[in-house]
N, CA, C and O atoms as a MOPAC input file, in Angstrom:
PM7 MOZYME 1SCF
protein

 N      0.82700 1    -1.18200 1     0.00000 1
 C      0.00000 1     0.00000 1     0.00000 1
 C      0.87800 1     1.25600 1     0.00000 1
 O      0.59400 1     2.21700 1    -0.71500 1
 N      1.84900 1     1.24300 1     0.73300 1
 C      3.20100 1     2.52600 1     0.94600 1
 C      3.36700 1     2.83800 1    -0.31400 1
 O      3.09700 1     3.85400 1    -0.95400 1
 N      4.04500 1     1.41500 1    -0.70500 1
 C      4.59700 1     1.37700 1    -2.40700 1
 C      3.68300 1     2.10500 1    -3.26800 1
 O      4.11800 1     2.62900 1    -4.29400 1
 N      2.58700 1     2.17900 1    -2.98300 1
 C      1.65600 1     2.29200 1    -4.38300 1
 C      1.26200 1     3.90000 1    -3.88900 1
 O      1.00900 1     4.75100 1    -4.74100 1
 N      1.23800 1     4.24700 1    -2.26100 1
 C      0.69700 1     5.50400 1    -2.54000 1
 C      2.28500 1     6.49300 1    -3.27100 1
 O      2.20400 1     7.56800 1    -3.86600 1
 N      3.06400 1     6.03000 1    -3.09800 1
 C      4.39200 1     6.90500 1    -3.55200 1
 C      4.89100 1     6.59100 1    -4.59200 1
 O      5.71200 1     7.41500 1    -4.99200 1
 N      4.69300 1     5.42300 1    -5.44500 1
 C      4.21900 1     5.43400 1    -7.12200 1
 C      3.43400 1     6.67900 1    -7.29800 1
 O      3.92800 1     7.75200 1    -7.64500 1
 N      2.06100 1     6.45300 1    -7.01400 1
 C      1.19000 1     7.61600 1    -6.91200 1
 C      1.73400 1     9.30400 1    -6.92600 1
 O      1.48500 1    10.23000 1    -7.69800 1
 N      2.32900 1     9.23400 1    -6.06200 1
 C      2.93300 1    10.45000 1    -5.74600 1
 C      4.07400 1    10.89000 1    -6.33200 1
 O      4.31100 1    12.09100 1    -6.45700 1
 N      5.15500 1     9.61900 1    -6.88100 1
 C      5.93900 1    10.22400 1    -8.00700 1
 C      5.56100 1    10.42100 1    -9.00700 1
 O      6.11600 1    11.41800 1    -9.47000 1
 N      4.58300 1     9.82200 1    -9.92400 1
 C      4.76100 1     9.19100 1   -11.51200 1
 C      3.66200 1     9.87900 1   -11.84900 1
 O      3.60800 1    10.20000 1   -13.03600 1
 N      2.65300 1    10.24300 1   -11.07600 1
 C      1.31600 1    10.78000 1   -12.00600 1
 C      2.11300 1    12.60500 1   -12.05200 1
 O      3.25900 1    12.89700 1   -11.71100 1
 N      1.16100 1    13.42900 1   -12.52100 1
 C      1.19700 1    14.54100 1   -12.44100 1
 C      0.66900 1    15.17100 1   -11.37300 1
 O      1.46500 1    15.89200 1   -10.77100 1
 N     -0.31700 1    15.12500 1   -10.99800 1
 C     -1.11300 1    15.43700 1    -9.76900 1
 C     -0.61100 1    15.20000 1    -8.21500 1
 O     -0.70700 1    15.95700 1    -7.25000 1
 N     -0.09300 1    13.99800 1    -8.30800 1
 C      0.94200 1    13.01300 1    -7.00900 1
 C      2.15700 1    14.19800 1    -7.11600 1
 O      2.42500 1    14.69100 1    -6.02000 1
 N      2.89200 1    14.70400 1    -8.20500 1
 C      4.11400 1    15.52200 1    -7.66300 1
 C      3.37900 1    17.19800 1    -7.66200 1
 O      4.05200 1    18.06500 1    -7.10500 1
 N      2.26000 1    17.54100 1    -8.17400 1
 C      1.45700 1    18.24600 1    -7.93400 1
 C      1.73800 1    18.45500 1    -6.32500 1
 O      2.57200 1    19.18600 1    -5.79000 1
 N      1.03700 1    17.81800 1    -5.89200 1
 C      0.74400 1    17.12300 1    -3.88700 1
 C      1.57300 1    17.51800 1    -3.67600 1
 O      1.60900 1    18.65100 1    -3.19600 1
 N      3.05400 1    16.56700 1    -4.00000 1
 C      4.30100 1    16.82300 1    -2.99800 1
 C      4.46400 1    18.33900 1    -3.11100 1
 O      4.74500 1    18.96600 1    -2.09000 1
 N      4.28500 1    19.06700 1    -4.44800 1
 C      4.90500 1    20.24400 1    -4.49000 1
 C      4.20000 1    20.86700 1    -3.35400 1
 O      4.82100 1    21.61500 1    -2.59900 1
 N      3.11700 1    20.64700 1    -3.20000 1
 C      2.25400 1    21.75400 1    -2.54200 1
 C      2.84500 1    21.11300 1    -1.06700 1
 O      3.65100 1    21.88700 1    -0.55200 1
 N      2.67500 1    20.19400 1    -0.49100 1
 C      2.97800 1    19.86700 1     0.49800 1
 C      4.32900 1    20.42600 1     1.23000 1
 O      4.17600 1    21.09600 1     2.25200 1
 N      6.17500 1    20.06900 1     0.54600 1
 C      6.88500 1    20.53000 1     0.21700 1
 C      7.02400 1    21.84200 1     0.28600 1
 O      8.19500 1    22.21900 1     0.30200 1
 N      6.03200 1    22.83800 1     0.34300 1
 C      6.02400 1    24.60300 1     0.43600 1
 C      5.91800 1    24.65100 1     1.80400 1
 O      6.07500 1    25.82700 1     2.13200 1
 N      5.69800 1    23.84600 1     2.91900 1
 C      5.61500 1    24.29500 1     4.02200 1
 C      6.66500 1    23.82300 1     5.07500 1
 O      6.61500 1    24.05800 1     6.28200 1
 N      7.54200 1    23.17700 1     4.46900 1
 C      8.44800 1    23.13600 1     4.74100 1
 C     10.02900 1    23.68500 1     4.30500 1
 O     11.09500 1    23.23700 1     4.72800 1
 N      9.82700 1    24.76000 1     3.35600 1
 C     10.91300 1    25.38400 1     2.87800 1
 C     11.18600 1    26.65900 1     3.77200 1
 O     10.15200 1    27.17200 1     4.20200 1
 N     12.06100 1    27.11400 1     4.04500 1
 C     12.37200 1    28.08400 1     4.45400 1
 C     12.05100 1    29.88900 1     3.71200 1
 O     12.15600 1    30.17700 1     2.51900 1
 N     11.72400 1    30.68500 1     4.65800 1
 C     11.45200 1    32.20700 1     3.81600 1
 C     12.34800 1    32.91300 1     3.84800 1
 O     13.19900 1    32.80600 1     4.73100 1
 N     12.40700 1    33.80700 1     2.92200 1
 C     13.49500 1    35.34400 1     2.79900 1
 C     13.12000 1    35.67300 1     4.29800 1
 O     13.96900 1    35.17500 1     5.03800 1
 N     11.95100 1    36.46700 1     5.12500 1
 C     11.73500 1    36.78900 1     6.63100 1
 C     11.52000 1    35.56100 1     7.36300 1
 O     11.12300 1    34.44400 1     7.03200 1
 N     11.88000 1    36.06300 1     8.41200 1
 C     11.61500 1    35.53400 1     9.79800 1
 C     11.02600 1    36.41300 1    10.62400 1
 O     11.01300 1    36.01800 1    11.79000 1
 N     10.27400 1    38.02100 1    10.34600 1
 C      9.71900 1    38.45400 1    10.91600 1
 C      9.31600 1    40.09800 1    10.60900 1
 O      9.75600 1    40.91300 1     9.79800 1
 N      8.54000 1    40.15100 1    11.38800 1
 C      7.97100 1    41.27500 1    10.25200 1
 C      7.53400 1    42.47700 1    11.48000 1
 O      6.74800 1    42.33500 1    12.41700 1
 N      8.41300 1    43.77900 1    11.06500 1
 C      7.95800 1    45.17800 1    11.83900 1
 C      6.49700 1    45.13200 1    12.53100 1
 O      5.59400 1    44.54400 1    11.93500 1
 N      6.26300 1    45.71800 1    13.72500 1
 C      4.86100 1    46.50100 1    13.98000 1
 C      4.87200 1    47.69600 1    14.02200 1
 O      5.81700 1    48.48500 1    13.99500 1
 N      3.55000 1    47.88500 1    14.10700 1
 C      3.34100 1    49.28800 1    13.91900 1
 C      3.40200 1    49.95100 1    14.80200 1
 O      3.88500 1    49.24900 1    15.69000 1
 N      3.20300 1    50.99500 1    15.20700 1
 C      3.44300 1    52.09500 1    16.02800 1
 C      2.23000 1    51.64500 1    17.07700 1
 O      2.38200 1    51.39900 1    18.27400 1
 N      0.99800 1    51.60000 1    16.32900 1
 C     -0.35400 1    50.56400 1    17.09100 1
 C     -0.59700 1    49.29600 1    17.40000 1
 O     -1.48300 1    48.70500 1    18.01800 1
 N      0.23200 1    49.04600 1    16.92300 1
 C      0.06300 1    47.80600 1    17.34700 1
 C      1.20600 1    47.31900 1    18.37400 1
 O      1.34200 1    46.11600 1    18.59500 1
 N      2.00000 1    48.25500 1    18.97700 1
 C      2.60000 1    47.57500 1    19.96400 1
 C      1.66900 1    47.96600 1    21.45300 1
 O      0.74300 1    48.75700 1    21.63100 1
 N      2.51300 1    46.85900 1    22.54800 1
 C      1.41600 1    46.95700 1    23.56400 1
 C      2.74300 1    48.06800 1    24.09900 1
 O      3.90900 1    48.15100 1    23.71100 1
 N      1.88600 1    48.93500 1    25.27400 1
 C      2.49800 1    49.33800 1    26.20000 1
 C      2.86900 1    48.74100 1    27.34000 1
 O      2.37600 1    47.62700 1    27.51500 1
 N      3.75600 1    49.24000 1    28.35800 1
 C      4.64800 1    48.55000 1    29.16400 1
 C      3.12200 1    48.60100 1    30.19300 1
 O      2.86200 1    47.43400 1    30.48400 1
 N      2.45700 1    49.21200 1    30.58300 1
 C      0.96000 1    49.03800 1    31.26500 1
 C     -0.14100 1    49.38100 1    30.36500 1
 O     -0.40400 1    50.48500 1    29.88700 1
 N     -0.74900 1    48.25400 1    30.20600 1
 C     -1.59900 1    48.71900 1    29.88500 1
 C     -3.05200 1    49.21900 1    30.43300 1
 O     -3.58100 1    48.85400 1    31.48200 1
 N     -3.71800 1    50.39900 1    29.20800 1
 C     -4.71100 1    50.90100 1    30.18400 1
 C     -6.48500 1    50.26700 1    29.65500 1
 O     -6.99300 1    50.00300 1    28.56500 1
 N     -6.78800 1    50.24400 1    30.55300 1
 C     -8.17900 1    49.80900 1    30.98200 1
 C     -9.35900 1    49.76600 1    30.17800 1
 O    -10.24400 1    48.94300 1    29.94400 1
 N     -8.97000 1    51.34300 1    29.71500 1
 C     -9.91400 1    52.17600 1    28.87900 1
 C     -9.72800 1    52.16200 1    27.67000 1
 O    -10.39400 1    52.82800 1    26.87700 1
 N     -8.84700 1    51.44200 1    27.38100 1
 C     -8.55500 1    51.93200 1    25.52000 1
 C     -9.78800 1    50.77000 1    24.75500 1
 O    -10.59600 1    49.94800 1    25.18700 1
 N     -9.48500 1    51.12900 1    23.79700 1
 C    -10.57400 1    50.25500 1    23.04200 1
 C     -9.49100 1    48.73000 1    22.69600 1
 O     -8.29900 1    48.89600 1    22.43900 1
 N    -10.11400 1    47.31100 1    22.74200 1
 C     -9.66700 1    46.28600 1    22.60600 1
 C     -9.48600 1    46.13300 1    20.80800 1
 O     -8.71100 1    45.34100 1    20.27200 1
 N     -9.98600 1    46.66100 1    20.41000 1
 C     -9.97800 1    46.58200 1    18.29300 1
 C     -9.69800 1    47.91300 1    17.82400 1
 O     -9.64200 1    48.92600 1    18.52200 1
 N     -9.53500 1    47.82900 1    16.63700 1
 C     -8.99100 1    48.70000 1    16.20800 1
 C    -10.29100 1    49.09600 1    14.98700 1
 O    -10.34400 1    48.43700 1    13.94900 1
 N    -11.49900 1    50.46000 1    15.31300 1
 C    -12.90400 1    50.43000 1    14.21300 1
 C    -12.54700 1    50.37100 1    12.75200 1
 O    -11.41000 1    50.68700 1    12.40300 1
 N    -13.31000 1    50.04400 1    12.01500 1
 C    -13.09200 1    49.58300 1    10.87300 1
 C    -12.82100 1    51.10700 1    10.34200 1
 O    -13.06300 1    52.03200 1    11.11700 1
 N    -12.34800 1    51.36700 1     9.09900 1
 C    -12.38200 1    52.99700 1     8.29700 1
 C    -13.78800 1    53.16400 1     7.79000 1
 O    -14.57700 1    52.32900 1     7.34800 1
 N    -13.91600 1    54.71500 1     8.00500 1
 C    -15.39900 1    55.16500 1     7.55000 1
 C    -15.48500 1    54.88700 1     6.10700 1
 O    -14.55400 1    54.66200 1     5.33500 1
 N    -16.96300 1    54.94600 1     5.82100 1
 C    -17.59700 1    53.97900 1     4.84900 1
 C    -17.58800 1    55.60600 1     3.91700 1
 O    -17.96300 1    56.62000 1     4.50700 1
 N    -17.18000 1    55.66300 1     2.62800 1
 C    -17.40900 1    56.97400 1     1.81500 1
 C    -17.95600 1    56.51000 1     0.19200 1
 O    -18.51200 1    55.49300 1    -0.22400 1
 N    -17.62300 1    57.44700 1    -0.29800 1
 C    -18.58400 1    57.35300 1    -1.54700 1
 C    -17.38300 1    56.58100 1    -2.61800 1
 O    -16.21100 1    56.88400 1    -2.39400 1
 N    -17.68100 1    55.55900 1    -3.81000 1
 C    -16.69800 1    55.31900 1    -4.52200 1
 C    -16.31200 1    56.61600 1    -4.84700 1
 O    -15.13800 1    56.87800 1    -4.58900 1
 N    -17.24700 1    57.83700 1    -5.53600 1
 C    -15.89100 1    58.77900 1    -6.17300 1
 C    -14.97100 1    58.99600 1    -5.21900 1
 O    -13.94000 1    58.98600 1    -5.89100 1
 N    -14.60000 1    59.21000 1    -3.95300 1
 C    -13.90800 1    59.80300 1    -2.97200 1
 C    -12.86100 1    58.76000 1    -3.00100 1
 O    -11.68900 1    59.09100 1    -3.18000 1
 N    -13.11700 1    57.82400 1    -2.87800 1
 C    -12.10200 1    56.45600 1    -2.88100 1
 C    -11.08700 1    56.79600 1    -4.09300 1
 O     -9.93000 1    57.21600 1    -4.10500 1
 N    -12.05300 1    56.41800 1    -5.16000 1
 C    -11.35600 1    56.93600 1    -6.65400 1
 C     -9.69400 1    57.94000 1    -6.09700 1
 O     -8.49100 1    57.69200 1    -6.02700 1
 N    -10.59500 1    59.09400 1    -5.81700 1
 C     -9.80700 1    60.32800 1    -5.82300 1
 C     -8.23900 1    59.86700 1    -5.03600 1
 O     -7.07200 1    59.77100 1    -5.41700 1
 N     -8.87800 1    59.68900 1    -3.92200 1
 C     -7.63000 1    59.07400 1    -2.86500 1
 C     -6.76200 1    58.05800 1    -3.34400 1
 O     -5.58200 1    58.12600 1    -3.00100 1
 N     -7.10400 1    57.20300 1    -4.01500 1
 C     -6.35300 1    55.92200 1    -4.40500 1
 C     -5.89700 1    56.14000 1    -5.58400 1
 O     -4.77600 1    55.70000 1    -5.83900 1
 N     -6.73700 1    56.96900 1    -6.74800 1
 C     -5.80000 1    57.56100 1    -7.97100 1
 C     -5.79000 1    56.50000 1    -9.08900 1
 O     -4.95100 1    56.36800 1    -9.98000 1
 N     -6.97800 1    55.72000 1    -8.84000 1
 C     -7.59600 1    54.56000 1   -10.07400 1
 C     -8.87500 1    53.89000 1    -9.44800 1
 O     -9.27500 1    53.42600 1    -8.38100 1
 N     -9.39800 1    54.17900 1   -11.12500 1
 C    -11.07200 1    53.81000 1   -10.73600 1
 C    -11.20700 1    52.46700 1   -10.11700 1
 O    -10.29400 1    51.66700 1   -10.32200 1
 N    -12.28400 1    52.08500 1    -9.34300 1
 C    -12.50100 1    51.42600 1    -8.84800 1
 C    -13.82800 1    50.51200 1    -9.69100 1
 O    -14.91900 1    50.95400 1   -10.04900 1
 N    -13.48200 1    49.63200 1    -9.78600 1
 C    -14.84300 1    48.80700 1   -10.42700 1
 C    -15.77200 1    48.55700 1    -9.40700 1
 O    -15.53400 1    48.60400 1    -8.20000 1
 N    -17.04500 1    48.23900 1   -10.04400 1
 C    -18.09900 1    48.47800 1    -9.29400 1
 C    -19.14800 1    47.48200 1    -9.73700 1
 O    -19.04400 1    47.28500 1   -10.94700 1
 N    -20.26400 1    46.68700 1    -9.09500 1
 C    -21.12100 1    45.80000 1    -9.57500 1
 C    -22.54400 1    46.35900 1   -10.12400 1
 O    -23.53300 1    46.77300 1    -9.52100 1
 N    -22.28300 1    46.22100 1   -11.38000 1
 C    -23.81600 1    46.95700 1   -12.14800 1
 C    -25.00300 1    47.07900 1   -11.46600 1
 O    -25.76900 1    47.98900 1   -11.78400 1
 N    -25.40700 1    45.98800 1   -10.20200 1
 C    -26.45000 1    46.43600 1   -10.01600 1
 C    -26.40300 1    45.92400 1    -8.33900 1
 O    -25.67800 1    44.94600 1    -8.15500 1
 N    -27.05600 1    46.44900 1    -7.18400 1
 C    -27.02900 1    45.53700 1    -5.93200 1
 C    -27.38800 1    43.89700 1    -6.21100 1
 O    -28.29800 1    43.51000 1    -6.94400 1
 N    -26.48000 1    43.05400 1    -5.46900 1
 C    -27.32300 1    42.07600 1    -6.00800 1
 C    -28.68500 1    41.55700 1    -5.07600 1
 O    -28.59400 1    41.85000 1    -3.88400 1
 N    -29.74800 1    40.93100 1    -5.42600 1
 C    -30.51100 1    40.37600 1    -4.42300 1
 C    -30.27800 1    39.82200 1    -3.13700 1
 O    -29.46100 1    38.96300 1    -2.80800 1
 N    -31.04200 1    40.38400 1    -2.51700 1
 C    -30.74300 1    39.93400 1    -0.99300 1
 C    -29.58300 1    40.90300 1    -0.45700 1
 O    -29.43700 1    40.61600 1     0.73100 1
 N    -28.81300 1    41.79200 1    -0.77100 1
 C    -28.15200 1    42.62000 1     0.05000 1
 C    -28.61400 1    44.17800 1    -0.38600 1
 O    -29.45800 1    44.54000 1    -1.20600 1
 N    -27.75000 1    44.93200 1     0.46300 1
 C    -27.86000 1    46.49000 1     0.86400 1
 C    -26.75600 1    47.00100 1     0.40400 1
 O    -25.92200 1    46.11900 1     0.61200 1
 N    -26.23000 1    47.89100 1    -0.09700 1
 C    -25.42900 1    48.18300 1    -0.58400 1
 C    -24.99500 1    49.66100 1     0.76500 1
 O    -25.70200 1    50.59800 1     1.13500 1
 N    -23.35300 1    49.21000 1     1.22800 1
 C    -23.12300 1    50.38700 1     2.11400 1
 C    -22.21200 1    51.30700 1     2.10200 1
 O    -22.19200 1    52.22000 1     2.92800 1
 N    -21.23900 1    51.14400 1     1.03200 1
 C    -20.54700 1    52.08200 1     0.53400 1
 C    -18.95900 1    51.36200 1     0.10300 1
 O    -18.67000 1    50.17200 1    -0.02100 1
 N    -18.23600 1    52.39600 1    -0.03300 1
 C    -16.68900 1    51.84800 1     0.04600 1
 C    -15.62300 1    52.40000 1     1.78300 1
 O    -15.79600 1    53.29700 1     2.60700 1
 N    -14.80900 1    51.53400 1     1.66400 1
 C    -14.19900 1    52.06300 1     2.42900 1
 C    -12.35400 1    51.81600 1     1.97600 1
 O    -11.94500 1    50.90200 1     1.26100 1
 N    -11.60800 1    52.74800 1     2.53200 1
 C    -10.26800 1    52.39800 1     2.25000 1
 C     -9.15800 1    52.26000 1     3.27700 1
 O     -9.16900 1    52.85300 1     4.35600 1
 N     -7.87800 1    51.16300 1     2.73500 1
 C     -7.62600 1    50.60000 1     4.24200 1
 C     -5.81000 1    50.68400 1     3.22200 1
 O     -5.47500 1    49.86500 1     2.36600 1
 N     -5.11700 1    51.68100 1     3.60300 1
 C     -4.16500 1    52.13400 1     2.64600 1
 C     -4.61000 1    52.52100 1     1.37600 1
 O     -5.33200 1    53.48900 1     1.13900 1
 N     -4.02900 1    51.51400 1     0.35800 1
 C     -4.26900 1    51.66700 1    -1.08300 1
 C     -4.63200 1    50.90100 1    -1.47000 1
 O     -4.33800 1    50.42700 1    -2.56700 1
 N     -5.98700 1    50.21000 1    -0.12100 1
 C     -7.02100 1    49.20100 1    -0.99200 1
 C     -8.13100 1    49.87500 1    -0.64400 1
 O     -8.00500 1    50.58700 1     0.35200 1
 N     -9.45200 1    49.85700 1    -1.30800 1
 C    -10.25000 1    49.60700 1    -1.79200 1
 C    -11.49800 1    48.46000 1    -1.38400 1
 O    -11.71200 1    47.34300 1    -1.85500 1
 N    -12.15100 1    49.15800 1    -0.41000 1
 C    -13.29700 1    47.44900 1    -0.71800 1
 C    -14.70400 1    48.69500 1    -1.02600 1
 O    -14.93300 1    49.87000 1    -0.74100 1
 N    -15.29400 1    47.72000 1    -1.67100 1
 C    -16.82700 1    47.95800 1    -1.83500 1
 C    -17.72200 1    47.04900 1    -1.36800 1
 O    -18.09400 1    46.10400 1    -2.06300 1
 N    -18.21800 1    47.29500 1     0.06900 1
 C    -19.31100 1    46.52300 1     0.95900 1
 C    -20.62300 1    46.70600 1     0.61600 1
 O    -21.09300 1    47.77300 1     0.22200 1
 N    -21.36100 1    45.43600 1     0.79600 1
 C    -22.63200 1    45.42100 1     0.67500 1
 C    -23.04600 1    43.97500 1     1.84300 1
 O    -22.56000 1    42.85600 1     1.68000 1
 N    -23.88600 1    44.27900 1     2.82400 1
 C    -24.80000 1    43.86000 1     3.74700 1
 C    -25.93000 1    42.83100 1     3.13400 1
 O    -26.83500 1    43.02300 1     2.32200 1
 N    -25.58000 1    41.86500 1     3.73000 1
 C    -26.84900 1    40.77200 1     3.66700 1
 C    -27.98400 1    41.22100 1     4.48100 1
 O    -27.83900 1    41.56700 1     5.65400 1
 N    -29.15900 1    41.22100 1     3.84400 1
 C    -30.52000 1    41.20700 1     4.15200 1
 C    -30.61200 1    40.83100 1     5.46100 1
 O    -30.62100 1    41.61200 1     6.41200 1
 N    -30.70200 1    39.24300 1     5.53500 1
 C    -30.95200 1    37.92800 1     6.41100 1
 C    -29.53400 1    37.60700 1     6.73200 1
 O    -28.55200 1    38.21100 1     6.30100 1
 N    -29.54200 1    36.64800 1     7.49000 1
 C    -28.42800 1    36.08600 1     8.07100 1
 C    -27.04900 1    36.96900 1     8.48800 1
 O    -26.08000 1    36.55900 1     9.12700 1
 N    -27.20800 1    37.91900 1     8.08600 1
 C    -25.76400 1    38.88500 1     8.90800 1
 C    -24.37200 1    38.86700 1     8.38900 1
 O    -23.34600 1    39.31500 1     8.89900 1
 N    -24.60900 1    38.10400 1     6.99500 1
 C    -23.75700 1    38.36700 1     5.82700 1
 C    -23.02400 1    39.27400 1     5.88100 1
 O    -22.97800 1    40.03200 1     6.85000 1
 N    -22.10900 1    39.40700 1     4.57500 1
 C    -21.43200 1    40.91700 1     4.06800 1
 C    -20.78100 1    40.37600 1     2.75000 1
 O    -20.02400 1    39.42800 1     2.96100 1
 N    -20.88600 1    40.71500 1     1.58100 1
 C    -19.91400 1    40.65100 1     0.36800 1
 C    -19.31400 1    42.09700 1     0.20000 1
 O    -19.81300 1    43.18200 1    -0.10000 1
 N    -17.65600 1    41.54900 1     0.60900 1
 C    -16.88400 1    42.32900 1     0.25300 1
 C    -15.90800 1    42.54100 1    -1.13000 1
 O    -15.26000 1    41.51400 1    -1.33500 1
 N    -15.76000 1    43.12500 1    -1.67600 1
 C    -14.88800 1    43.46600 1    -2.92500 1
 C    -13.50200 1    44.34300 1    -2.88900 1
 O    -13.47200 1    45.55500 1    -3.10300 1
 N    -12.50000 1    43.63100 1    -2.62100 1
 C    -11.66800 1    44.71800 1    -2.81900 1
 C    -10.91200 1    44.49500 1    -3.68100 1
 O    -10.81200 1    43.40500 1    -4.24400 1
 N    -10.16100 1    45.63400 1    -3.96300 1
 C     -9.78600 1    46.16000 1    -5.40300 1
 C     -8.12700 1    46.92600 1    -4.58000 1
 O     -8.14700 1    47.42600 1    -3.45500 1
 N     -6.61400 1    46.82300 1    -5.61500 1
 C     -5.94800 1    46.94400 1    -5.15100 1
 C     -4.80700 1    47.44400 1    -6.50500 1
 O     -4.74200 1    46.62100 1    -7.41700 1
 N     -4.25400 1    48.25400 1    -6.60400 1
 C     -3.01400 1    48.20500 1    -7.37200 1
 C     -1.45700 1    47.40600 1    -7.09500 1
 O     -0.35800 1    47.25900 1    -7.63000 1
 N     -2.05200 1    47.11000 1    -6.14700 1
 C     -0.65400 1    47.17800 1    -5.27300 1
 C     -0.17200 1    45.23600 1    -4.62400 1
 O      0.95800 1    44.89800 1    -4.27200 1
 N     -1.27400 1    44.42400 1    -4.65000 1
 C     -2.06900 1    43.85300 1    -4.53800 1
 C     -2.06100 1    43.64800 1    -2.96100 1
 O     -1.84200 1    44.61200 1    -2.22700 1
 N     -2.35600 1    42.09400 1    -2.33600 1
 C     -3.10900 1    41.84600 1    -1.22000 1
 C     -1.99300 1    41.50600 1    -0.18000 1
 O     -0.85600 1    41.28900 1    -0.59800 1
 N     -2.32400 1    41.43900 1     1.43200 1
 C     -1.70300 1    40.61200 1     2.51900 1
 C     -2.79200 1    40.71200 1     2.95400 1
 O     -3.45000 1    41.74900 1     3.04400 1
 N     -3.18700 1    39.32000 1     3.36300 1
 C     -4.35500 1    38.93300 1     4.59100 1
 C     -4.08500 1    39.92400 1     5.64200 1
 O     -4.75200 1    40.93800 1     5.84500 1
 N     -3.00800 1    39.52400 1     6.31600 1
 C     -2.34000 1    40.16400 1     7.60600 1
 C     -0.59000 1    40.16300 1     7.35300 1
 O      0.30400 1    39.64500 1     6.68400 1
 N     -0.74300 1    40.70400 1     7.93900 1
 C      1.39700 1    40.90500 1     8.04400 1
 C      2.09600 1    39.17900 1     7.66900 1
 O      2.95300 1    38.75400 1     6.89500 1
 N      1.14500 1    38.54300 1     8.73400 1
 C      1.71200 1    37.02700 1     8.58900 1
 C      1.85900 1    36.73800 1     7.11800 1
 O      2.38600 1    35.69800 1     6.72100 1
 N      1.59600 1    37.25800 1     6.66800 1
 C      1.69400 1    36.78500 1     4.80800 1
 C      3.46400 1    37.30000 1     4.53100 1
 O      4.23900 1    36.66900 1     3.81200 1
 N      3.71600 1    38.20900 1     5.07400 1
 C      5.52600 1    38.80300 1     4.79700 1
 C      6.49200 1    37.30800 1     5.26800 1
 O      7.61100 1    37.05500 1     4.82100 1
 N      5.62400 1    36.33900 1     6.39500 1
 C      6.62100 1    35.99800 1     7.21200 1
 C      6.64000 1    34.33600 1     5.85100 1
 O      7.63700 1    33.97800 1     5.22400 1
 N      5.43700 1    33.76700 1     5.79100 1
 C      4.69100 1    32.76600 1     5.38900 1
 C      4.81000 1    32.42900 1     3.93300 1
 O      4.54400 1    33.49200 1     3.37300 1
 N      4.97800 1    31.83700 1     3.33000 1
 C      4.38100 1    31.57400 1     1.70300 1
 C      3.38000 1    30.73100 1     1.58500 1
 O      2.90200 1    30.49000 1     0.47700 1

């Protein structure tokens, strides 16, 4: 059975497919770690009162986004069914265009980027 799953895994295309993908998490990265921000470090006490999150950026109009970011932003021809449409918001030199589910407490987000994406910082450290 060994034998045959690692036939498998050498000889087809898909099997060294696997290994490749598998194989990525064990290679080593250019970082081992990645700056914070000025906010995101803790203080030596912390206080009581501060807020635990950090609020999302205010919600503005696509032209305003446009302006700030310095390339149009695409946009979905029409709301789609079942959501609300609530504006854009910008988070550097991205771009999302939110819209609110009806029911269930949804959200389809769209963002749009020149520059392109990091989930979170962990993406600098990670491949």
């Amino acid at each position: 059975m060994i034998v045959a799953l690692l036939a498998v895994a050498f000889l087809t295309p898909q099997g060294r497919a696997l290994s490749q993908t598998i194989g990525q998490f064990f290679m080593p990265t250019e970082n081992t770690t990645f700056s914070l921000q000025p906010s995101q470090m803790v203080p030596s006490e912390p206080d009581p009162s501060a807020a635990t999150a950090e609020p999302p950026a205010p919600l503005t109009s696509v032209a305003e986004a446009e302006a700030r970011v310095g390339f149009g932003v695409a946009e979905l021809p029409f709301v789609p069914d079942g959501f609300n449409y609530l504006g854009a918001r910008l988070y550097g030199n991205t771009v999302s265009i939110e819209y609110e589910a009806k029911a269930s407490g949804g959200n389809l987000i769209i963002k749009q980027s020149q520059e392109g994406f990091n989930q979170s910082d962990w993406d600098q450290v990670t491949r």
